[in-house]
N, C-alpha and C positions, 0 to 999 in steps of 0.2 A: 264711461271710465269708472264713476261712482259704482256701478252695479259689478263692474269686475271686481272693484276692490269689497265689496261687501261678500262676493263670492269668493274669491280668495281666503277673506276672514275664518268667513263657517268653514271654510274648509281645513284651515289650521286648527282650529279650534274644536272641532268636532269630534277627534278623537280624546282633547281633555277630558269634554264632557262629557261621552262614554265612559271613560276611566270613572270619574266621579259617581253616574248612573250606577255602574255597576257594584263597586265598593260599596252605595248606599242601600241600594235594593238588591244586590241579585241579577237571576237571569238575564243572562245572557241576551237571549237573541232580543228578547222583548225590551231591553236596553237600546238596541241600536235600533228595531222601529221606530225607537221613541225617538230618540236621535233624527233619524231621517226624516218622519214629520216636521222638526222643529226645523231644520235647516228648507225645509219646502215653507215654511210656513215663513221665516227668514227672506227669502228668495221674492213671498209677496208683499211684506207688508215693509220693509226697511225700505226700498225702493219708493215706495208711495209716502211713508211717513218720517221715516229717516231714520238713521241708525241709532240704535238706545246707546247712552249713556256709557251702560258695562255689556257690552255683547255676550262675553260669556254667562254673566249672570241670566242675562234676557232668553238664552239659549237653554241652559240650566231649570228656570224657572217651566217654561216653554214644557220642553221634552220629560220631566217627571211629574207636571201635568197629565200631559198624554200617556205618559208609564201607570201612573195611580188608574187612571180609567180603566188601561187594560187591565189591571192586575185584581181590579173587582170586581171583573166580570166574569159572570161562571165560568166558561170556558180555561181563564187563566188561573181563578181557582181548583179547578180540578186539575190543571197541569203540574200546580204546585204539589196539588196532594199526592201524586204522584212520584214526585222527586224531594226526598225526607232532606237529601244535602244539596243544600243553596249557598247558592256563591254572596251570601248575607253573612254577614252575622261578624265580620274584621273590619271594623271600622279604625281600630288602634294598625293598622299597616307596619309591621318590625323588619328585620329582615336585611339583608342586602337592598333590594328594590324597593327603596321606598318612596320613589317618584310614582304615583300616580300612572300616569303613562305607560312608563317603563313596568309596574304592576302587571298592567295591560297586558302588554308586548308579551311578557312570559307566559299570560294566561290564554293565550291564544298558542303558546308554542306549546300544549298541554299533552303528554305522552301515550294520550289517547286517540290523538291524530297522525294518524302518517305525515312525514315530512313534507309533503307537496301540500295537504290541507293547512297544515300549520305555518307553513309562507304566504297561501293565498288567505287563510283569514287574519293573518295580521297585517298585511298589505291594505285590505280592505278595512279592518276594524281599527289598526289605530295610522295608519298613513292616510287613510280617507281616499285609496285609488278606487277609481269604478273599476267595475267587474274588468269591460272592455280590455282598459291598461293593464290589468293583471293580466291579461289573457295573452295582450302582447307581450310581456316581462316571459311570460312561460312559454311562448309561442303554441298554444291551443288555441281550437275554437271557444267562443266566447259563453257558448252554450253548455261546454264541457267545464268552463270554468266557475258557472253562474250554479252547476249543480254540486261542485265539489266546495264549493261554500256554505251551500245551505246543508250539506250534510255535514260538514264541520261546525258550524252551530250549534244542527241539531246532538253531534259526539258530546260537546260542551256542555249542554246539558244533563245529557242522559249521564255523563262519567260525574258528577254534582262540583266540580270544581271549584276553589273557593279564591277568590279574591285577595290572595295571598303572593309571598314569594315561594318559589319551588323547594321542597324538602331540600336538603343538601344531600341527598343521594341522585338528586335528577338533576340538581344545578349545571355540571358540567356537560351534558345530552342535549338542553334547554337551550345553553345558551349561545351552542354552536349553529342551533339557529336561527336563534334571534342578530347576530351574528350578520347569515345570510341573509335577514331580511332586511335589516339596515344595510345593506351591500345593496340588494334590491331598490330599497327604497331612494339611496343615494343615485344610483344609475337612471333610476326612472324621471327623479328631478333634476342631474344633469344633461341629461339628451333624451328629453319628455319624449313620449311614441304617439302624442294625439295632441290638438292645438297649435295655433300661429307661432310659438314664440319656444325657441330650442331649448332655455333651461327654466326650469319651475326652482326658485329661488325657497319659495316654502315648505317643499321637499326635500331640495337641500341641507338646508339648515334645522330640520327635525331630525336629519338623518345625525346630524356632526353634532349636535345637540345630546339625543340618547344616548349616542356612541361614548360621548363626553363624563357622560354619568355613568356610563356602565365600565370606564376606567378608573372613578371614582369608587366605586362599588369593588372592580377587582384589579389595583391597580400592579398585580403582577401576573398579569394574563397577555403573554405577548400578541395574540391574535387579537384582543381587545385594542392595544397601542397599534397594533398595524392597520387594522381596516380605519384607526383614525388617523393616521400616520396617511393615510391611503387618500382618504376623502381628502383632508387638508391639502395633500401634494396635488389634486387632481384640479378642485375650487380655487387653488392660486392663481389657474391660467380664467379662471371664467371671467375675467373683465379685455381678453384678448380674442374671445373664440369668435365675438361675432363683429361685426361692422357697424357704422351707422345705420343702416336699414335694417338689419337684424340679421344680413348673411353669413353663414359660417364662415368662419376663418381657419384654414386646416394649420395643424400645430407648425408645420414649420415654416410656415406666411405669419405665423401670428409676431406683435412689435411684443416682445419679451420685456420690455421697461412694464408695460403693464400690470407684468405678474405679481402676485402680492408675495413680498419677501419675506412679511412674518410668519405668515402661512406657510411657507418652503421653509421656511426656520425650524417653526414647531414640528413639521412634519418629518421634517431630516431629521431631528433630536430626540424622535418617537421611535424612527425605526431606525435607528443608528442604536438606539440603547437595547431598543424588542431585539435585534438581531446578534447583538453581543451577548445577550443574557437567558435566553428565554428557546426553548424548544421551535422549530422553523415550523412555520405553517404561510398556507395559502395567500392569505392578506400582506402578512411582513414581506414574500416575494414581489407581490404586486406593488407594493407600497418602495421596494428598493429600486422599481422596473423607475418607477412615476417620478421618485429624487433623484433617477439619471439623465430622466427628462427636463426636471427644473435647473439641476444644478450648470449645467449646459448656457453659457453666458447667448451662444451664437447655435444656430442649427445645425452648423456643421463641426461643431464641437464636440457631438453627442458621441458617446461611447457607444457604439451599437453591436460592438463583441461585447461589451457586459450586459448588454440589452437579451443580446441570443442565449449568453450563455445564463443568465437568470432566468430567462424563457426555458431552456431547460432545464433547469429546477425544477419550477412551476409546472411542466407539464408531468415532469415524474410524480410529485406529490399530490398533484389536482388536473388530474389529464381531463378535457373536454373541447369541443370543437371552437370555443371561441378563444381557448387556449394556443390551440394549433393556427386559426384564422392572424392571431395577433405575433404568434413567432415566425408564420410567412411574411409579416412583412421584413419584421429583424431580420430574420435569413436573404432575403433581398436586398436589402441595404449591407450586409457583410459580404456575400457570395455574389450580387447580382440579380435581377428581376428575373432571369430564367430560374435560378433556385428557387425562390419565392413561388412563382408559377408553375412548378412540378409540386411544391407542397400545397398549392391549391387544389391540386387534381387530385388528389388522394382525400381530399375535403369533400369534393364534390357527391358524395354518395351518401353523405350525412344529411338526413331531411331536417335535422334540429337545425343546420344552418342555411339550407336550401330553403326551407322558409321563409326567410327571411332575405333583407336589402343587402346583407354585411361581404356577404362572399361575393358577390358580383361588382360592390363598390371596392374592393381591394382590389380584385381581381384587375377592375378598370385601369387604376391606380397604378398598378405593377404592370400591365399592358402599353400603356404612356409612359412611362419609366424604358421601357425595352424600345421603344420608339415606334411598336405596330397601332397608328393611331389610327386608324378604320378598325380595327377591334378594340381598341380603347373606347371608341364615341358608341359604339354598339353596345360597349360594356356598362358604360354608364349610364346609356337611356332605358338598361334592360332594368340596374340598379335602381332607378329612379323610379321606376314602374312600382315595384314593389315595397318602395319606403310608405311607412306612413306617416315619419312626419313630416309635417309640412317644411319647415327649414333644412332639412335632408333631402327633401326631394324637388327643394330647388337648389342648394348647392351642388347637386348631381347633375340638371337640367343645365347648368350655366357650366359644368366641367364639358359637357358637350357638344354644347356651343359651343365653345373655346377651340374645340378639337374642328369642329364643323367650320369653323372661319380660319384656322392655323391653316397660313400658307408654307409654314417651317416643316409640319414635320412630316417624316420620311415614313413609309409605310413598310413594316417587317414583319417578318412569321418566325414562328418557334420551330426554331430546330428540331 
């Protein structure tokens, strides 16, 4: 238990210490070498000797150790001679961004990277996800994901980036994706894609954390209040989603006393104000979809015609396939499961969600719903097959079960 929470640690804390790396030295990529040494180095000796004191400092001390060696050794002396603008030399941070961190975040969203570089290395540089989890978040191979990182490092470099906030003519470019990567980042630590245990709490809370600061920073940017509007509506129910063993709990099983009500407070007061005030974007829908889900005392309270009909919002403004995945189920629940499972079939040809567990575990869901439970039980172990995480792919395994032992239900087909 000791060793997970020392792993835990470095892992929150390791993109502080990046941040700091970098602001003092420079380069980029030989920052986070330095970095990953110290967190290996971490990994051996705190277990053996015990944890220091100030971990961050121990980490800090550590990893610009290892930074100074590299950076005197010829090979990284001629790297530098090479590159005249170092991300050195702002040690005084001004600016909007002036969290450390959040520095970070921006400088990894640098407009010298295409959009897909600039989520997968801020996912990895300052969320601390391995490549793998990235890989999952984008549904690529891991391999495809492991080179589109090291080539955005190497952009980082070579464009001479500086450890700054972004001019005010890229501010608004920037920040729309940084944005998405605290979207990212908050999904990945509420229904982790690798490990025993379905929500990563220290993901979470970096995600609601930066978000928090960068409402501070711009706090009339309604897409900033809504993706926090968003996180907070979503994190209310996380003391309900799982059981004492740790098995999901799907929302409308979940005990609703649970939910945290200040969390649904703020989060209602977030996008109740972003939606009165402020130009419509993607998060402020999502974030109005998720206070129709809280405000909802009982599950069959739920509004599920403002459910559909904000889903169609959402899909005109930010149409994509887990857009559509997530308005067949509303349409099933307004129309019925045969609605629902004709807008699955027109899913079906998209590999971005055929890759994945999502469409088959809906699928299941709305199958069971219609009462064809021999294509339900088929749907679910097909589901299960392809989760990877481990708490998804045994609440799939036991919906199957379920089905497998139900002497109740009636077996149907689609019209």
């Amino acid at each position: 238990m000791a060793e997970d929470d020392d792993l835990a640690l470095v892992r929150r804390l390791a993109p502080e210490v990046l941040a700091m790396l970098v602001r003092r030295y420079g380069h980029f990529e030989a920052c986070e070498d330095a970095v990953q040494e110290a967190l290996v180095a971490a990994s051996v000796q705190w277990p053996a000797e015990g944890r220091p004191a100030s971990p961050k400092a121990w980490l800090m001390t550590v990893a610009s150790r290892r930074l100074i060696d590299e950076l005197r050794s010829d090979e990284a002396r001629r790297r530098r001679e090479q590159s005249d603008a170092s991300m050195a030399g702002s040690e005084a941070v001004t600016g909007p961004a002036a969290d450390d961190t959040l520095t970070l975040l921006f400088l990894c969203c640098h407009p010298a990277l295409s959009a897909p570089s600039q989520l997968a290395l801020t996912l990895r540089a300052v969320a601390g996800l391995t490549t793998a989890e990235i890989a999952r978040a984008f549904l690529v191979p891991e391999a495809t994901m492991a080179q589109r990182i090291s080539r955005a490092k190497q952009k980082i470099v070579e464009a001479g980036a500086s450890f700054r906030p972004p001019p005010e003519a890229e501010w608004a470019g920037r920040l729309r994706v940084v944005l998405h990567v605290l979207y990212l980042l908050f999904n990945e630590g509420y229904t982790a894609t690798s490990g025993p245990d379905l929500v990563r709490t220290d993901l979470t809370s970096e995600a609601i954390r930066l978000t928090r600061e960068l409402l501070r920073v711009v706090p009339d940017d309604g897409e900033v209040a809504g993706l926090l509007a968003l996180m907070l509506l979503t994190d209310a129910r996380r003391a309900a989603r799982t059981d004492r063993d740790g098995g999901i709990v799907p929302l409308t099983e979940q005990d609703r006393t649970l939910w945290d009500a200040d969390e649904i407070a703020e989060g209602v007061a977030l996008v109740t104000g972003s939606l009165a005030s402020k130009p419509l974007g993607p998060h402020q829908v999502q974030a109005a979809i998720a206070a129709v889900h809280d405000e909802a005392e009982r599950v069959e309270d739920t509004d599920w015609r403002q459910i559909l009909a904000l889903y169609g919002v959402l899909q005109r403004i930010a149409p994509g396939p887990m857009v559509a995945l997530n308005r067949a189920v509303a349409l099933a629940m307004v129309e019925g499961p045969e609605a629902g499972l004709d807008a699955l079939d027109a899913l079906s040809v998209d590999d971005r969600v055929n890759a994945s567990h999502r469409l088959e575990s809906v699928r299941s869901h709305l199958l069971e719903m219609n009462g064809d439970t021999e294509a339900a039980r088929n749907a679910y172990v097909d589901a299960a097959r392809r989760a990877v995480s481990i708490p998804e792919r045994r609440y799939l395994i036991s919906r199957a079960a379920r089905l497998s032992t139900s002497s109740g239900g009636v077996a149907r087909r689609r019209r």
